[in-house]
N, C-alpha and C positions, 0 to 999 in steps of 0.2 A: 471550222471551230465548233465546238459543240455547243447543244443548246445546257443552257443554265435554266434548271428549272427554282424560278424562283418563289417560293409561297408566300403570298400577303401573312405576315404571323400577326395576331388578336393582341391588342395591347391590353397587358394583363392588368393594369388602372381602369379599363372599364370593366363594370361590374354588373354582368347581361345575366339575370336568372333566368334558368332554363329548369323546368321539370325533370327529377332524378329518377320517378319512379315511373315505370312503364304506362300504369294506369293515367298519370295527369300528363306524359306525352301523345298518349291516344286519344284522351278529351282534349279538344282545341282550345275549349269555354275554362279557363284561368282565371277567376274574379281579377280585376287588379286594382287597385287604393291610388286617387291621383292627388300632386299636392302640387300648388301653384305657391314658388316664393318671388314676390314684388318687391323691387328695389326702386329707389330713385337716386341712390350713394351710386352710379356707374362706372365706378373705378374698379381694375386690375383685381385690386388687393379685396377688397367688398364682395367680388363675385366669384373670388376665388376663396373665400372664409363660407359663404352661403353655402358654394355646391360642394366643397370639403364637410361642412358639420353634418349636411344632410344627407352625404355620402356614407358617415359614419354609423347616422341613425340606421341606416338600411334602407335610405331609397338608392332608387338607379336612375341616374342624370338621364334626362330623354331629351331634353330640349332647350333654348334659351332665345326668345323672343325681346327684340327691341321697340320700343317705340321714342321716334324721333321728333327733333323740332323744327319746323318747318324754319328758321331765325340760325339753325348752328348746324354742324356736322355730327355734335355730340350727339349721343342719346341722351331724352330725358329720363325714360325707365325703363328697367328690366323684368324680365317676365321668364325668372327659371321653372321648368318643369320637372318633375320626379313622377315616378313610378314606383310601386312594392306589389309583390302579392298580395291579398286582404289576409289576416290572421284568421279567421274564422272559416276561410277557405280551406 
């Protein structure tokens, strides 16, 4: 049977900037602007309303940290991360 070459394809929902011009792929050094959103709402619908508005703004989702309670399974807060270029970059 042959082989099936099969490519991991980029899911095109995340939104990874990449330098378009030769010059800022050859410099490594990319200012980049970080923004930390805290919840303590840790619902579905809450965490999906945060990293969609901020997605829109033009950051890029990077991370999403929990902190728990030692008393439940819940989380008590959320800790999403963003990323953007700096504008003055």
């Amino acid at each position: 049977m042959p082989k099936v070459n099969k490519k991991k394809e980029k899911d095109p929902k995340i939104n990874r900037e990449f330098p378009n011009n030769i010059e800022d792929r050859l410099n490594p050094i990319i200012e980049l602007e970080y923004k930390v959103v805290e919840t303590s709402d840790v619902t579905d619908i809450t965490l999906e309303e945060l990293i969609n508005k901020h997605v829109r703004e033009g950051w890029n989702f990077e991370n999403i940290q929990f902190a728990m309670r030692e008393s439940s399974k819940r989380p008590a807060m959320a800790f999403i991360l963003f990323t953007r270029r700096r504008k003055d970059s």
